[in-house]
Steps between C-alpha positions, in 0.01 A plus 500: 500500500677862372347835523723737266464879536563740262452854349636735764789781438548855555219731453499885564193604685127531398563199267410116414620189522368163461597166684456194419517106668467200320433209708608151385466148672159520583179777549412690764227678645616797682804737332642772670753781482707618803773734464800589761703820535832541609510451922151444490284187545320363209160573465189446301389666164232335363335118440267393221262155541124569442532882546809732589651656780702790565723651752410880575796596359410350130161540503397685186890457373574194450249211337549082541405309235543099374477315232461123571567376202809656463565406924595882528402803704583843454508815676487821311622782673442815405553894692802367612647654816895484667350305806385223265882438498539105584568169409132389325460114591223288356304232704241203450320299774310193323172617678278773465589719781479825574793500746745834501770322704822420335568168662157313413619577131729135448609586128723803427659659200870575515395915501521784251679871590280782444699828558325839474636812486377830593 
């Protein structure tokens, strides 16, 4: 079972970029993104199953998104700000939950960089 991230870089801010996970090794039912900053802990974006969730942060930003025939989520993020600065890491539970803790996520993606500058 892999989860491979990809799609971040250097931005300035105000704009977009789009992430994307492709799961392989089996399906899951709950994806979600996390993302941690330098000296901080890592903490939740957003999750997609039935519906989506947001952090407060995001909300209205960013949007989660999956294709399951392609075994891929995305998360387009868009007004870009410097405190979105981290390391973006995708995650997959093979239930449906709604869960925004880190550790109740099993599978992880190896993480992306997204840098942006003010």
């Amino acid at each position: 079972v892999q989860l491979q991230a990809s799609g971040g870089g250097l931005v300035q801010t105000g704009g977009s970029l789009r992430l994307s996970c492709v799961a392989s090794g089996r399906t899951f039912g709950t994806y979600g993104w996390f993302r941690q900053a330098p000296g901080k802990e890592r903490e939740f974006v957003a999750l997609i199953n039935w519906g989506t969730y947001y952090a407060g942060s995001v909300n209205g930003r960013f949007t989660i998104s999956r294709d399951n025939a392609k075994n891929s989520v995305y998360l387009q993020m868009n007004s870009l700000k410097p405190e979105d600065t981290a390391v973006y890491y995708c995650a997959a539970r093979t239930d449906w939950g709604t869960s925004q803790k880190d550790y109740e996520y099993p599978y992880w993606g190896q993480g992306t960089q997204v840098t942006v500058s003010s």
